[in-house]
C-alpha positions, 0 to 999 in steps of 0.5 A: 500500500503506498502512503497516498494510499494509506492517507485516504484510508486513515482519513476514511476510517476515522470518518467512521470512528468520528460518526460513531453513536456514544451508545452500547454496541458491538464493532467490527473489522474487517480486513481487504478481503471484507473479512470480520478480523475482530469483534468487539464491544462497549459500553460508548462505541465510539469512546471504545473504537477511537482508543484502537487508533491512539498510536502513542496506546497501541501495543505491537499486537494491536498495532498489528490489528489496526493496520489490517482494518480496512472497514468498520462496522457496528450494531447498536443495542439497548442494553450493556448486556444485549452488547455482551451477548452479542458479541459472544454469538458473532465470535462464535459465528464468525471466529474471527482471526484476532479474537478469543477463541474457546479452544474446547467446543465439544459437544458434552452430553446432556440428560433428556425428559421426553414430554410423552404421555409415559415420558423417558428419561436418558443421555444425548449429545443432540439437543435439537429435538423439541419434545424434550426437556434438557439438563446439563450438558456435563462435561464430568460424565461420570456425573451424568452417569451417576445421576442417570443410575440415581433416577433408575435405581429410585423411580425407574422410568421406562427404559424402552424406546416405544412410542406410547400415547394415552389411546395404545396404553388404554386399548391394552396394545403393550405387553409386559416386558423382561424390565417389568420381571427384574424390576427395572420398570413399573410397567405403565404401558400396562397400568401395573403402575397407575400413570399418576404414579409415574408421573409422580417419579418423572417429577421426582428424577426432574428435581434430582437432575436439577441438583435439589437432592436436599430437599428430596432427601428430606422430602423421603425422610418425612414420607418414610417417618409417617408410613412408620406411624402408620406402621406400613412398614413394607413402604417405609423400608422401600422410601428408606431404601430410597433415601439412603441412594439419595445420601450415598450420592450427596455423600460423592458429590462436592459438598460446600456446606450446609448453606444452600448455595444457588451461585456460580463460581469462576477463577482464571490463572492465565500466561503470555499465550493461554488463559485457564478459566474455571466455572463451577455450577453450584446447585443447594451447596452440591457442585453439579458442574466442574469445567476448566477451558482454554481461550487462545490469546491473540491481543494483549487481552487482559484476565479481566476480559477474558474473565466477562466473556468466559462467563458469558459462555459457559453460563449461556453453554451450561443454561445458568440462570444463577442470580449470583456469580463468585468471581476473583476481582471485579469484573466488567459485566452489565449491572443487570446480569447477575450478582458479583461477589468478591468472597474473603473467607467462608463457604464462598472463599472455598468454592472460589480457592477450589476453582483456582486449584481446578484451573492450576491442575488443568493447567499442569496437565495441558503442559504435560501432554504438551511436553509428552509430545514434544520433550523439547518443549519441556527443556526450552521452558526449563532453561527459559525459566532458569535465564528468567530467574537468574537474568542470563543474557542467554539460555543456557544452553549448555551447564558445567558442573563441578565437584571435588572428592578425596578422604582427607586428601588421600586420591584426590579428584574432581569431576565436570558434567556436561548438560546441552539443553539440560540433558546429560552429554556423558561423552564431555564428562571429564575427570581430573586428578588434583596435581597441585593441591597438598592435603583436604583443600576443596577450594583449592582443587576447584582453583587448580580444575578449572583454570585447566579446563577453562584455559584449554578451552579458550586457548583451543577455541573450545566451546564454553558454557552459558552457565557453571554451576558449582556443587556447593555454596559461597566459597566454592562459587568465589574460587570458580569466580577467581579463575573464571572472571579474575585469571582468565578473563572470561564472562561465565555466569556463575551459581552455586548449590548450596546443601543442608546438613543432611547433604540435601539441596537446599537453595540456589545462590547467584550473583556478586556477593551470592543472594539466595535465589527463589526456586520453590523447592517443589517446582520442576526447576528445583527438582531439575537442579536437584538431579543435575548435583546428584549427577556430578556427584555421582560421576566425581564420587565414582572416580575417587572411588576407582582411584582409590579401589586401584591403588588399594589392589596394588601388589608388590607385582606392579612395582617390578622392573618388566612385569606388565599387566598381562605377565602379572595376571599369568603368575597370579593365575598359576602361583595364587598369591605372590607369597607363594611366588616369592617362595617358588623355585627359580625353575618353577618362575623360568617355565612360565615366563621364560628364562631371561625375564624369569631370573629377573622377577625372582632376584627382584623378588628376593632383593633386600628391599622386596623383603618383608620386615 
């Protein structure tokens, strides 16, 4: 588009913007291809409209939106409220490009009641038949399940299919079935059970479906005292029956308190990309919906959006008409949808925390299917956080740890991992043995292998490190600094390890003087870094351990002129012990290993200083 072009369009659009009504409405855009790109609403069109244009405003994603506006269009409505739903039926129509969008749009199933002369009762994901009355959907099916075996088991309603009218009832038309001898139904097709009667239970499973299971349970548990008194106690022990079906379920069902609270709850934790949003549908204190979805972001929308337009539909996806909503700070809804309550303790507060932990939960599941398809996604967070928390330049791509190990100075070593994008890389391990240290210096030794490495390393042109990690605190992360920074000029960010008495990790430290770095010791972070000193200490402890083990093995063989490994292990094999060597024959040596070298180990042997004190 050249700049005459885009004068005539700046001028056009904001003689759109400048017409605009100061009423509540829905706009939007459309790009060059007369495409809806966005939906919006307002309270004031055009207070609303004219902020996109203010350029000194714009963030870079809605400076993106706004040069592909091309038209603009709106929709005047009376009410704050019809421009609510509004806009959520044209998202949903049109799915523009830059809007919001529900990432779950599966069809949940719902419990149907026919309105038939004997009407049925059962589960179906398509609500367009007429004839019915819908409860749900549920997106927990296990709870649509337990409420359909609820009805079943307390009034069974017919489980046929059959159409049945009042005339084919009366002329007799149906048989008893198979359900009517096991007990699954009353047959009313026969009027084994009078149609009043059946109509009675329809009503009765209709208050169960819309979660009045309290008042049903009180409703048994009057019914069953006055057959008592009546002493019909073959009713009573059928209405008990019933009753306690009804408590065992209330007893599985999410219960707030004793408070019967008719309200709907909703809490969102939301990142740079995603925003989780959990809806709670509570009916007389029993939760009957629990759903968490997911809105894609696509502008710099904030949780206070995002909040008002997942209310708007879940409560319109899950036929709500709570006059009471729960929600974690103020939202912007028009003051005649329903109730908003901010709760600071109580029975509310916990429905409101028990959101929040749904949207957490869901939120650490979505990841980790994420990271089980894609374990790169996984290690690129990780290091993305490690950067965040110690404010790299860079990721760190590549980690070094290092750890010293010896007893008292005795064989003493020390061990460098390797991590490239936090995964071990076993082929760069290296080992080093201390030359230059004189007794338990663990400083010093740390002084002494790092300059070797890291020295190398530059000289050869070597790779080095995003990031040195040091098994240990203040005192080792200071030796590595001296070398690192001091010596060889190099700029390597530095941590520690710090352990707890019991050998435990217990912080990481950074920075010049070390700080303590707030890495929440159940996060995967802390249990990464965790995994990575257990690792260079592991591979340092294993060396010291094979350094020590070999000289442990050492005999008076290994300090003969002229024996190597093979000729040592061949005597050994054949005398047993070098006791019993030193005590055989010259003839006896010569025969194994030949003349020559067989007069040269037995006058070694017996030279003044191989004899024992």
């Amino acid at each position: 588009m050249t700049a005459e072009d885009r004068a005539k369009l700046d001028e056009y659009l904001k003689g759109i913007v400048h017409s605009l009504p100061n009423k509540p409405g829905s706009y939007q855009y459309y790009d060059d291809e007369g495409t809806i790109i966005y939906v919006g609403k307002a309270k004031n069109l055009k207070n609303r409209v004219s902020s996109y244009f203010v350029k000194n405003q714009q963030s870079d994603k809605t400076r993106m939106l706004v040069s592909k506006i091309r038209n603009i269009t709106y929709s005047v409505v009376n009410t704050e409220h019809d421009a609510l739903l509004l806009e959520n039926e044209l998202i949903k129509k049109y799915k523009p490009r830059y809007n919001v969008l529900l990432k779950d749009d599966k069809t949940y199933p719902s419990i149907a009641i026919t309105k038939e002369y004997l009407p049925r009762i059962f589960k179906t994901r398509n609500r367009d038949f007429r004839g019915a009355t819908y409860y749900g959907p549920y997106s927990h099916i296990e709870t649509m399940y337990a409420l359909l075996d609820l009805c079943n088991r307390l009034y069974h309603p017919r489980p046929c299919h059959t159409p049945m009218s009042e005339e084919g009832v009366m002329s007799g038309k149906f048989d008893v079935c198979l359900d009517y001898h096991i007990h699954k139904c009353g047959a009313p097709c026969c009027q084994k059970q009078s149609h009043e009667d059946y109509l009675k239970n329809i009503e009765a499973c209709r208050e169960i479906l819309k979660g009045n299971t309290r008042q049903l349970a009180q409703h048994l548990r009057e019914e069953m005292m006055a057959f008592a008194e009546e002493m019909r106690f073959e009713e009573a022990a059928e209405t008990k029956r019933k009753l306690d079906l009804v408590e065992n379920y209330v007893a599985r069902s999410e219960i707030v308190q004793n408070v019967s609270y008719d309200i709907d709850v909703f809490n969102i934790e939301s990142d740079e990309k995603v925003a989780y949003i959990n809806f709670l549908h509570v009916v007389n204190g029993t939760i009957t919906q629990s759903f968490t979805f997911e809105y894609k972001k696509k502008l710099d929308e904030s949780d206070t959006d995002l909040l008002a337009l997942g209310i708007v539909e879940m409560r319109e996806r899950f036929e709500s008409h709570s006059k009471e909503i729960i929600v974690p700070f103020i939202v912007d809804l028009p003051e005649d949808y329903a109730a908003l309550t901010i709760p600071q303790m109580g029975g509310k507060k916990k429905l409101l925390d028990l959101a929040k932990l749904n949207v957490k939960q869901h939120r650490i599941d979505r990841l980790n299917q994420a990271e089980k398809l894609n374990p790169e996604q996984r290690q690129t967070r990780l290091m993305k956080e490690i950067q965040t928390q110690l404010g790299l330049p860079k990721l760190p791509m590549r980690i070094e740890l290092f750890d010293n190990s010896n007893i008292q100075g005795e064989d003493a070593v020390a061990g460098c991992v390797v991590f490239d994008k936090l995964k071990p890389n076993k082929k760069e391990y290296r080992t080093y043995n201390i030359k230059t240290v004189v007794g338990p210096d663990d400083y010093a030794s740390m002084r002494e292998v790092v300059e070797r490495r890291y020295s190398r390393l530059r000289d050869e042109g070597g790779q080095l490190p995003d990031l040195i990690i040091a098994d240990g605190g203040v005192g080792q992360m200071e030796a590595i600094r001296e070398i690192v920074e001091d010596r060889l000029g190099l700029e390597i960010p530095i941590a520690g390890l710090a352990k707890d008495g019991k050998h435990r990790t217990r912080e990481m430290l950074f920075g010049n003087p070390p700080v303590s770095v707030g890495v929440k010791p159940d996060s995967q972070l802390f249990k990464l870094l965790t995994q990575m000193q257990d690792e260079v200490h592991r591979f340092a402890i294993t060396f010291h351990r094979n350094k020590r083990s070999k000289r442990q093995r050492a005999s008076e063989l290994d300090k003969l002129v002229g024996v190597g490994e093979k000729t040592k292990t061949l005597l050994l094999k054949h005398f047993g012990s070098v006791k019993k060597l030193k005590e055989a024959p010259l003839e006896a040596i010569q025969e194994i290993v030949g003349s020559k070298r067989g007069q040269s180990i037995h006058n070694q042997l017996h030279s003044d200083k191989n004899q024992q004190p």
